[in-house]
C-alpha positions in Angstrom: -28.1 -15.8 49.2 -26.8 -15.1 52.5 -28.6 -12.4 54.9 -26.9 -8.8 53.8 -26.5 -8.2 57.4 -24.4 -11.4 58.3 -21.0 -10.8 59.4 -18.6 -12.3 57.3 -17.1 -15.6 59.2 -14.0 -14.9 61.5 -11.3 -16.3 58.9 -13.3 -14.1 55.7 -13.1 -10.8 58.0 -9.4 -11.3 59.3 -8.8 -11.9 55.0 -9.9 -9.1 54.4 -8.5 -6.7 57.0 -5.3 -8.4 56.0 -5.4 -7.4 52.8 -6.7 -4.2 53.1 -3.8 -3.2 55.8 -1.1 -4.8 53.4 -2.2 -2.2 50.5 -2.2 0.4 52.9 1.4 -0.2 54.1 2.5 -0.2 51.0 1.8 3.4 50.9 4.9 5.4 52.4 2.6 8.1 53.9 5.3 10.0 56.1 5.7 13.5 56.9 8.6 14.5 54.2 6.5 12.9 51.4 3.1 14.7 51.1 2.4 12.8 47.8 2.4 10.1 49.0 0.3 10.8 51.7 -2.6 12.2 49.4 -2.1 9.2 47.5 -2.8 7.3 50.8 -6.1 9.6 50.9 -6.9 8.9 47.1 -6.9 5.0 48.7 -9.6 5.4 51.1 -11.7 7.8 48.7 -11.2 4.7 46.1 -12.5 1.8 49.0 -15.6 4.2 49.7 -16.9 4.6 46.2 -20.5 2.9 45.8 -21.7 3.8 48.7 -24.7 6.1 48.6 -25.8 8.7 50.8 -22.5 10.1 52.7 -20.6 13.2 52.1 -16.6 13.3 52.3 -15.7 16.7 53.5 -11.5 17.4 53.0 -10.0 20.2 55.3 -6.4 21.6 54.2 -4.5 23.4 57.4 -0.7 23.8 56.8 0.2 20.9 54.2 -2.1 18.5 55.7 -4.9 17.2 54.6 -7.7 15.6 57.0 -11.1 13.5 55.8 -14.3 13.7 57.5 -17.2 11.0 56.3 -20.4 11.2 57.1 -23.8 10.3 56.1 -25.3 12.9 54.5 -27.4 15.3 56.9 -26.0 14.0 59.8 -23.0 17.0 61.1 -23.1 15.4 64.5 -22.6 11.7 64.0 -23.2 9.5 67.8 -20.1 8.0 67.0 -17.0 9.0 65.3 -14.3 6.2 64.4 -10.5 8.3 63.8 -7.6 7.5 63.4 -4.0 9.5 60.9 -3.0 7.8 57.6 0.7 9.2 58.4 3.4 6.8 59.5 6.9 7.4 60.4 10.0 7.3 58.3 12.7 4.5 58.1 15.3 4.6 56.6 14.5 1.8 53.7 15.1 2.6 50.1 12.3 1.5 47.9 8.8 1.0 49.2 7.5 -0.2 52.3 6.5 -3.8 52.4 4.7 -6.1 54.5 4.9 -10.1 55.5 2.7 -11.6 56.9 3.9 -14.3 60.0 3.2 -16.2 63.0 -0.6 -14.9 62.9 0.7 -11.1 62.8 1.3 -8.5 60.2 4.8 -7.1 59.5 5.7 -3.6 58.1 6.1 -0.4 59.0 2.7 1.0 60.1 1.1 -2.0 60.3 0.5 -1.3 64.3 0.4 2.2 64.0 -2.1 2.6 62.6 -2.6 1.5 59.3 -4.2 -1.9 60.7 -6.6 0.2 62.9 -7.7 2.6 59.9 -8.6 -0.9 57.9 -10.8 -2.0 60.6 -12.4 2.1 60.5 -13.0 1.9 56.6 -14.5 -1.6 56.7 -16.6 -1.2 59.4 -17.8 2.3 58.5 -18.6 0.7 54.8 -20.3 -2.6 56.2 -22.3 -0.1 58.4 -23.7 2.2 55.6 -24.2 -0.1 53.0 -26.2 -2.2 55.4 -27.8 0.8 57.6 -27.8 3.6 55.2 -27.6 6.7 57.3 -26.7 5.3 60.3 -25.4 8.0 62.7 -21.6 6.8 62.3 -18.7 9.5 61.1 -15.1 9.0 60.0 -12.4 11.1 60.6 -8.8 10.9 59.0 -5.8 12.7 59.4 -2.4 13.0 58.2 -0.2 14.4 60.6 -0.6 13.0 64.1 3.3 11.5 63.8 4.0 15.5 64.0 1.7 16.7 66.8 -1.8 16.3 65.5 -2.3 20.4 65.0 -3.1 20.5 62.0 -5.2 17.5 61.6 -7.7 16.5 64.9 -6.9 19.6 66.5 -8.0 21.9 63.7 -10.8 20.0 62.8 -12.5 20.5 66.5 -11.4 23.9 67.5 -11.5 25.3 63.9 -13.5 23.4 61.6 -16.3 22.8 64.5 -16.6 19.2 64.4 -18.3 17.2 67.1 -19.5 14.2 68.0 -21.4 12.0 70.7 -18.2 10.0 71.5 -15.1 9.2 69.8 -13.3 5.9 68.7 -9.6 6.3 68.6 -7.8 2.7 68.2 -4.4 4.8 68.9 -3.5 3.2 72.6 -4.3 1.1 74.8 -4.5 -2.8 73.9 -7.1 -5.0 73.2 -8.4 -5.9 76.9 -6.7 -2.2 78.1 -8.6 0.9 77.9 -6.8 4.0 78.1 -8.2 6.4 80.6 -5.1 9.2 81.0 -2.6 10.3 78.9 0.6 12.1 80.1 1.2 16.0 79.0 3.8 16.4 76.0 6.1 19.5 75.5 8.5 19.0 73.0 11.4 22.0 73.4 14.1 23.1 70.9 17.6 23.7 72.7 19.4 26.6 71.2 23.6 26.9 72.0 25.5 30.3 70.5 28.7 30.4 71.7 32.1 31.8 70.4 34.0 29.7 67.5 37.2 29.0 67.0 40.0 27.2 66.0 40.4 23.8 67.6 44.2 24.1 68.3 43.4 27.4 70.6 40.1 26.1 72.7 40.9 29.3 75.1 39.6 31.5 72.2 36.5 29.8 71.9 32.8 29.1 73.6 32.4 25.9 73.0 28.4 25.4 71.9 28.0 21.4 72.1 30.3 21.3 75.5 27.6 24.3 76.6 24.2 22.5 75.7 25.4 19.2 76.5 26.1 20.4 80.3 22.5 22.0 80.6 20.5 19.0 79.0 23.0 16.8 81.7 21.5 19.5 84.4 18.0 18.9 83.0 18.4 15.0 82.9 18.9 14.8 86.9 16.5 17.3 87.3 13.9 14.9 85.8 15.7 12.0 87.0 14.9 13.5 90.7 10.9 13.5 89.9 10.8 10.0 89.5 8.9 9.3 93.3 11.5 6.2 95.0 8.1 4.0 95.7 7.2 3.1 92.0 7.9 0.1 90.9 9.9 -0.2 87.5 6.8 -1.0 85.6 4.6 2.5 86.7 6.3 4.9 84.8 3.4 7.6 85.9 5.6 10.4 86.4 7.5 13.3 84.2 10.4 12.2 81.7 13.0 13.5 79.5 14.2 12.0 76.4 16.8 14.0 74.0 16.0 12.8 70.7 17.7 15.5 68.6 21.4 16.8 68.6 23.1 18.4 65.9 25.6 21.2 64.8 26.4 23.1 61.3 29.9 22.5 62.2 31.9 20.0 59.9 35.2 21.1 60.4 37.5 18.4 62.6 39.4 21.2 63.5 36.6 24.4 64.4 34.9 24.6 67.7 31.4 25.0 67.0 29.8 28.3 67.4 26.4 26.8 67.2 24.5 23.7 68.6 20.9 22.6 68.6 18.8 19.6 70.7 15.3 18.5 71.1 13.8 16.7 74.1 10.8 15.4 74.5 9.4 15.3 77.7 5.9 13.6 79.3 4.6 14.5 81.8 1.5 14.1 84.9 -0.3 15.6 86.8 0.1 18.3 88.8 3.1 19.8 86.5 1.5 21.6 83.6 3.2 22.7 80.2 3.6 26.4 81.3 5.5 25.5 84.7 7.7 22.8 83.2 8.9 25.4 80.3 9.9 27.7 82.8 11.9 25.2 84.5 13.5 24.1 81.8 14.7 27.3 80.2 16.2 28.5 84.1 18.0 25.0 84.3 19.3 25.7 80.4 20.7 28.9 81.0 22.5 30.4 79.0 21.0 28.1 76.4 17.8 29.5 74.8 14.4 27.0 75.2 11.7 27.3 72.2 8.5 25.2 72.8 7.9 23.2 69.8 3.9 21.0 70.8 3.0 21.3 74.3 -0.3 20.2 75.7 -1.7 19.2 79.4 -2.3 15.8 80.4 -5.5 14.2 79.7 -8.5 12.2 81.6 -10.6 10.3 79.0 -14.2 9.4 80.4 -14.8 5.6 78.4 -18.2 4.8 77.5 -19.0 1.7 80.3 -21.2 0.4 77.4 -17.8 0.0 75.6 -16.0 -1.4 78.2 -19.1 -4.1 79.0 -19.1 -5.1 75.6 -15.1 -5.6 75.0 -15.6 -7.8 78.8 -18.3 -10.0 76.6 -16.6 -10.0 73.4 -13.0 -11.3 74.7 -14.3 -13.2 77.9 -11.7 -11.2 80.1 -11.4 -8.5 82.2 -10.6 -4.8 81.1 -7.8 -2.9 82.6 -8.3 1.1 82.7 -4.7 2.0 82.2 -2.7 5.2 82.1 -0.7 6.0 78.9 2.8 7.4 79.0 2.5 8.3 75.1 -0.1 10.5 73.8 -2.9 11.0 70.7 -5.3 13.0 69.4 -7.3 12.1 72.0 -6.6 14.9 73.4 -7.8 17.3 71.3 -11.5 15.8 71.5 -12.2 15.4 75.1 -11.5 18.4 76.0 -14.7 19.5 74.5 -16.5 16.7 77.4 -16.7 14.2 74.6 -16.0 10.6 75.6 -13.0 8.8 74.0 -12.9 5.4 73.4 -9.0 4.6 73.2 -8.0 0.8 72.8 -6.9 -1.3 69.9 -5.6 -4.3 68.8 -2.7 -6.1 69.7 0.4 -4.6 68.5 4.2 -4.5 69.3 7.4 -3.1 67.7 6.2 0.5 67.2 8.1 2.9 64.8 10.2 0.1 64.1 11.0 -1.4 60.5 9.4 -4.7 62.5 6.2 -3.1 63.9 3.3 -5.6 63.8 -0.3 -5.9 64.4 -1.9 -9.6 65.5 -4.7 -10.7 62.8 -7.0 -12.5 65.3 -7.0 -9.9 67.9 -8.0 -7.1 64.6 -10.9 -9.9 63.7 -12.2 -9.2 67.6 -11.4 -5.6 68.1 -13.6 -5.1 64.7 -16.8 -7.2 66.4 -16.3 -5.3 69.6 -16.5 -1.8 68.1 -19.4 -3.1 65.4 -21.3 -4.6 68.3 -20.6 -1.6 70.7 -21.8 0.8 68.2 -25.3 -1.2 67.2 -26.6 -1.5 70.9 -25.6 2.5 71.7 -27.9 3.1 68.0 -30.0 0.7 68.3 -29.2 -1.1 65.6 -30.2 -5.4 65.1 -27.0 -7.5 66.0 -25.6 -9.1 62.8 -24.7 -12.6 63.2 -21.6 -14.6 62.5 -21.4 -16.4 59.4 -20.0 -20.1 60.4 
């Protein structure tokens, strides 16, 4: 009988993270289908049955439903793996499906993060069922596609949960750890104007032709912050994307009275939330600006223990990197808890094609498991042949 604390052999552990991803995919966890998101939950309660000794605490804030596991006793665990069971839509009828291919996982989520939260559930298992009350926690959420209030956020500033650091497999890549994250403020662009019929445009105040000129005002505004001596690859600096425009109009011949857009803008250091808001709603004028998420830009402090071990583990160098997306990350350091923010390789995110590589999930799973036994002091496991 082999030793219970052997880890399984490269090709059994990259089986079964495969599979485990695959039936996670196949869940369609997105925002507009909170069924299927507690089913998604009813999933990960299913893979943890049988093991003794932890306590699954569910929090409700909004809709959304977050998942914290622990052993029981323990309310501060050392280390805290989390990671969002939500994904983002696309438009495909039927259930979501994966392949797999050339060494990678394809389907929507796969990279984002279903693939990471497999890793989380098997390591957090293999870690309790082989060092019962082991001072490891798992936290899962359900709406970090949305903003990540009502999940991470409200379980640190409301639900008091803490920890000694944090992993969050939500950036970076596998030799890349994330060490700064650009500010997000996401702003809703109101237009009234005057409607009318579209044979007498002099009678009316035309609402798209009015936002569309103040988001074309904002657009060089932020097109002027971009400093000349970057090169194209260093994006570190604030951005504008308009990702929503639509009207109640859908009459050919009316003249809207009525127009709305979102943007989405990152953003660095020194600019805060507050300051860019302002800006935005005097450049928008007469258009009306209502903040949607907004938070400041954030400094992760890695654990040098974590970044020495992934060095070992891969046999290459790790890059500290800075992130022009964001995470939940954000809502745990700011309480001076170190945030552990790399993952896997993965490519094609929020598309139909998104992918995570199999090998590289195999590696990042020894790294965190061997990271985590040295900071507890745990015995290695070794690899099965």
């Amino acid at each position: 009988m082999p030793d219970p604390d052997t880890l399984l052999s490269p090709a059994g552990l990259a089986g079964r993270l495969t599979s485990l991803t695959r039936d996670l995919v196949l869940i369609r966890s997105t925002d507009d289908r909170p069924d299927e998101r507690e089913r998604c939950f009813a999933f990960v309660r299913n893979h943890l049955d049988g093991i003794s000794g932890i306590a699954l605490d569910e929090f409700r804030s909004g809709d959304y439903t977050s998942l914290v596991v622990r052993p029981g006793g323990v309310e501060r665990p050392e280390v805290l793996l989390c990671g969002h069971l939500d994904v983002i839509e696309h438009p495909i009828a039927g259930p979501f499906e994966s392949k797999v291919q050339n060494g990678r996982i394809i389907g929507p989520g796969a990279g984002d993060m279903k693939g990471a939260v497999a890793i989380m559930l098997e390591l957090f298992t293999r870690l309790q069922r082989f060092h019962p009350g082991a001072s490891v926690g798992l936290a899962l959420t359900s709406d970090e596609e949305r903003g990540g209030e009502d999940g991470v956020r409200y379980l640190f500033d409301e639900a008091g949960l803490r920890c000694g650091c944090a992993i969050v497999p939500d950036g970076g890549s596998l030799n890349e750890l994330t060490v700064a994250e650009k500010g997000i403020l996401h702003a809703r662009l109101i237009s009234r104007g005057r409607a009318a019929h579209a044979a007498r445009p002099w009678l009316a105040q035309n609402a798209i032709d009015q936002l569309i000129a103040g988001i074309q005002r904002a657009a060089e505004h932020f097109r002027k912050l971009q400093p000349p001596e970057l090169t194209s690859e260093d994006h570190w600096y604030p951005t504008m994307a308009l990702t929503i425009l639509r009207s109640p109009n859908e009459a050919v011949n009316r003249i809207p009275g009525e127009a709305e857009a979102v943007v989405d803008i990152r953003f660095t250091p020194p600019f805060t939330a507050a300051e860019l808001l302002s800006t935005l709603r005097t450049i928008m004028e007469p258009v009306a600006v209502e903040p949607v998420i907004s938070a400041e830009p954030t400094h992760l402090a890695p654990d040098e223990l974590f970044v020495d071990v992934t060095r070992e583990i891969t046999g290459n160098p790790v890059r500290r990197v800075r992130a022009s997306g964001g995470s939940d990350a954000r809502f745990i350091c700011r309480y001076g808890i170190p945030v552990l923010l790399s993952r896997p390789l993965v490519g094609g995110l929020h598309s139909e094609d998104e992918w995570i590589d199999i090998a590289s999930m195999a590696t990042y799973f020894q790294i965190c498991e061997t990271y985590i036994r040295r900071k507890l002091g745990l015995p290695q496991a070794r690899v099965a042949d």
